[in-house]
C-alpha positions in Angstrom: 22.0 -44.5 17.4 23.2 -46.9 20.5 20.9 -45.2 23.4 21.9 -47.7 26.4 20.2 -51.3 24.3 23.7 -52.8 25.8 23.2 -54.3 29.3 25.1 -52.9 32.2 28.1 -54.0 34.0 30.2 -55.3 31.2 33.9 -55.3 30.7 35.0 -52.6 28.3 38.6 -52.6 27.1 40.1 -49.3 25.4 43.3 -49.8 23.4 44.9 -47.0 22.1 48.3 -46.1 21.1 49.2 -43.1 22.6 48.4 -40.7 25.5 45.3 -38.7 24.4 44.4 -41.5 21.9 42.2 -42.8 24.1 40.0 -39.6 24.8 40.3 -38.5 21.5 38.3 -41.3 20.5 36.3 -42.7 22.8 36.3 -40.2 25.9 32.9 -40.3 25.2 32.2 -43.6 25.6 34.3 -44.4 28.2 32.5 -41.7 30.5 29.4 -43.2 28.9 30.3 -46.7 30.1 30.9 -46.0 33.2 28.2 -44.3 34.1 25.8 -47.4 33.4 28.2 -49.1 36.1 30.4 -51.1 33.3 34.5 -51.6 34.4 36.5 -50.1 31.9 39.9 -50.7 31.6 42.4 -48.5 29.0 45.5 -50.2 27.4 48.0 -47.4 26.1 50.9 -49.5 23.7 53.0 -46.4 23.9 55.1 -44.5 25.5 53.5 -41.5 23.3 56.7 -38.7 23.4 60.3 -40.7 21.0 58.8 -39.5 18.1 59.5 -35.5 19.1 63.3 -36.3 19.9 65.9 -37.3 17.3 67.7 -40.0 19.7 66.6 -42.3 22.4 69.1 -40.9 24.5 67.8 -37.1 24.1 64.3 -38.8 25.1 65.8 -40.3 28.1 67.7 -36.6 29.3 65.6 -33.7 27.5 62.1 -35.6 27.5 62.0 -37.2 31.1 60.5 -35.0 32.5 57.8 -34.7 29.5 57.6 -38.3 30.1 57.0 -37.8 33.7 54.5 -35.2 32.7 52.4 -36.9 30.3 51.7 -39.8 32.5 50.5 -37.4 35.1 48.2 -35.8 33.0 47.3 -39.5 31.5 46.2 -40.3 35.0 44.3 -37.0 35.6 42.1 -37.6 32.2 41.8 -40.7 33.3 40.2 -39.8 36.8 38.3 -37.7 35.0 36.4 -39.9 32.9 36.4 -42.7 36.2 38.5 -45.4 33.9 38.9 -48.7 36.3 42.6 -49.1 35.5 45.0 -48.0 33.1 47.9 -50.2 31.6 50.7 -49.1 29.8 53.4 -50.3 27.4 56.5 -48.9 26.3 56.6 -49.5 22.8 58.6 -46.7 20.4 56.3 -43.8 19.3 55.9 -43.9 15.7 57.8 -46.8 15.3 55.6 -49.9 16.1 56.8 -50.8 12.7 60.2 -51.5 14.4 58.7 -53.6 16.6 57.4 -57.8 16.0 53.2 -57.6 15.3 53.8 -60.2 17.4 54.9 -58.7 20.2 51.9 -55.6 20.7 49.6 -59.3 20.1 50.9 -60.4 23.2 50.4 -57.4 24.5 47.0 -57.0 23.9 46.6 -60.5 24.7 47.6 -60.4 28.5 45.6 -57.6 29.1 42.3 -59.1 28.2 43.3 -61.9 29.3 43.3 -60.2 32.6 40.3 -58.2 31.9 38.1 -60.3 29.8 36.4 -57.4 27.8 33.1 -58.1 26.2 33.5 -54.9 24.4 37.1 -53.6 23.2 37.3 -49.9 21.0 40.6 -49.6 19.3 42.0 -47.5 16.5 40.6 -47.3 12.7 42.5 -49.4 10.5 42.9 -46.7 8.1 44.9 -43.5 10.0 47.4 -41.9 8.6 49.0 -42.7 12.1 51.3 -46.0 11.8 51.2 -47.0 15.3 47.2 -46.8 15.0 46.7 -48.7 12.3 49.1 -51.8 13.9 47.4 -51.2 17.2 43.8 -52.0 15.6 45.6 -54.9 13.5 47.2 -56.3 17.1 43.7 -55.9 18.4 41.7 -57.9 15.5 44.8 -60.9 16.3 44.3 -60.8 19.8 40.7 -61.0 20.4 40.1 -63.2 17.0 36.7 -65.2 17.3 38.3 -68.6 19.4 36.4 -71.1 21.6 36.8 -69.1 25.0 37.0 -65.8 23.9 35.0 -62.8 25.5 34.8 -60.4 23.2 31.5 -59.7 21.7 32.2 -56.4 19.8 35.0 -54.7 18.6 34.6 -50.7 17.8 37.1 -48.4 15.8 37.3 -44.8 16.7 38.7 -41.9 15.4 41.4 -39.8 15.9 41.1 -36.1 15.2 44.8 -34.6 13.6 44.8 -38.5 12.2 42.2 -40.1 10.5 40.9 -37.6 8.8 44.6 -36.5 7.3 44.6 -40.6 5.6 44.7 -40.4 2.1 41.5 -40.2 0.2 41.4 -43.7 -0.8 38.0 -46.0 -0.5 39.5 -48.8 1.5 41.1 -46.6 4.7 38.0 -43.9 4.9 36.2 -44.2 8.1 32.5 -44.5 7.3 30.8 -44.9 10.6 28.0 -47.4 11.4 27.5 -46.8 15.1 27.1 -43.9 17.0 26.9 -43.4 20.7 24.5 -41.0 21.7 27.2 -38.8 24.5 25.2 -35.6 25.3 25.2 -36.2 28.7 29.0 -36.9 29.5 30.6 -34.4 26.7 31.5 -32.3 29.5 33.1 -35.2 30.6 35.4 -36.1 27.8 36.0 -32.6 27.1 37.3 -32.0 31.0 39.8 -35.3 30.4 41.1 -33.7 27.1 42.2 -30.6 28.8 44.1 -33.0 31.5 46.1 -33.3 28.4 47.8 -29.8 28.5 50.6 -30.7 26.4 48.6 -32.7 23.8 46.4 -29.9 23.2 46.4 -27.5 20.2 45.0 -24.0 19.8 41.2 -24.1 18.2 42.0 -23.7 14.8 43.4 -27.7 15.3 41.5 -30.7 14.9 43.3 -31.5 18.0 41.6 -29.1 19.8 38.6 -28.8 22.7 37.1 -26.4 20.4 37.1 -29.0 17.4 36.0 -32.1 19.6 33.1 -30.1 20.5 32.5 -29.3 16.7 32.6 -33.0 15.8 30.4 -34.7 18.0 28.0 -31.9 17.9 28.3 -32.4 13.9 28.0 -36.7 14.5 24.8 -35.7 16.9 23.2 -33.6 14.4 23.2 -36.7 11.7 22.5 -39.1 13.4 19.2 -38.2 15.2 19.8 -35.2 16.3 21.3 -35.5 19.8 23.3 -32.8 21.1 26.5 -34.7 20.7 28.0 -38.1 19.9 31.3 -40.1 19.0 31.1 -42.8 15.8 32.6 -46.0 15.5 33.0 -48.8 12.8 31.7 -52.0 13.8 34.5 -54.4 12.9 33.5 -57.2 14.5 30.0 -58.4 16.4 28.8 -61.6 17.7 25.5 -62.0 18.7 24.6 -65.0 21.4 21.9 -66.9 21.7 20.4 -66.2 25.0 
């Protein structure tokens, strides 16, 4: 159980590929961060809505104003949890796979090149979710262990409605190894998840307040016995001699 043995005031980079992603699966930590004083920044690669609409055009009449809507509530949730700043790309929802690996790289790329994370939490490499699992592979290529590179630590999260719907093969089940002890800012997360009105599902979803409280209640009650916490999968740690 992480309780706080990282020092304050680092650079923490979230990248996620949709709206909601992001508090889904780290909410928790994000709130956690920056309540210890560390900047976090959130990278969202979609635009998070083409996927609902059979044509690009009906997106761009019949979905504008969702569009319009879901960035508001993106920047509410992100109030909410006191995120340092948010960047956004417009790549096709559901259909990174249209788009060059190369391309969400470089996207990646310029934002931590901006940011410098020390710590970056991205997707599990395993979802169900195409657009997660190429967002975690962009994120592995981008921050890849070079002379000059800041990144010390790289987390997977999990997406309720995604990673648990994978199929049930060894090699794409998330089997946590850290968890991050979030008793004190589940409120938090929770009160960003409901920014996302339109996102949200009735209880009986996994994608649902009700089942984000269940889960990390059922994460806190394994691991120690906290009141609640989020899990990750390390994928990637280096450790510096001081």
């Amino acid at each position: 159980m992480t309780r706080g043995t990282l020092r304050a005031q680092h650079s923490v980079l979230v990248v996620a590929a949709h709206p909601d992603d992001e508090v889904l699966g780290a909410g928790g930590a994000i709130a956690w961060h920056r309540r210890r004083g560390d900047a976090v920044s959130v990278l969202i690669m979609g635009e998070g809505l083409g996927a609902r609409y059979a044509t690009q055009e009906r997106l761009r009449t019949a979905g504008g104003r969702q569009v319009v809507r879901l960035r508001e509530e993106m920047a509410r949730a992100h109030r909410t949890l006191g995120v340092t700043q948010t960047f956004q790309q417009q790549f096709p929802d559901n259909r990174f796979d249209s788009v060059d690996l190369l391309e969400l790289v470089k996207a990646v790329e310029a934002v931590t090149r901006r940011v410098r994370p020390r710590i970056v939490y991205t997707h599990h490499a395993g979802d169900l979710n195409v657009d997660h699992r190429l967002t975690c592979e962009a994120v592995l290529t981008a921050c890849r262990p070079l002379a000059g590179e800041t990144v010390e630590r790289i987390l997977s999260f999990e997406v309720l409605s995604s990673t648990e719907w994978a199929p049930p093969r060894a090699d794409r089940a998330f089997v946590p190894n850290v968890f991050l002890d979030i008793s004190a800012v589940m409120d938090r997360k929770l009160k960003a998840m409901a920014c996302y009105r339109s996102e949200l599902r009735p209880a009986t979803h996994p994608r649902s307040l009700a089942a984000m409280a269940h889960q990390a209640k059922l994460w806190g009650a394994k691991m120690g016995g906290v009141a609640a916490a989020e899990a990750f999968v390390l994928l990637r740690e280096l450790v510096r001699a001081r």
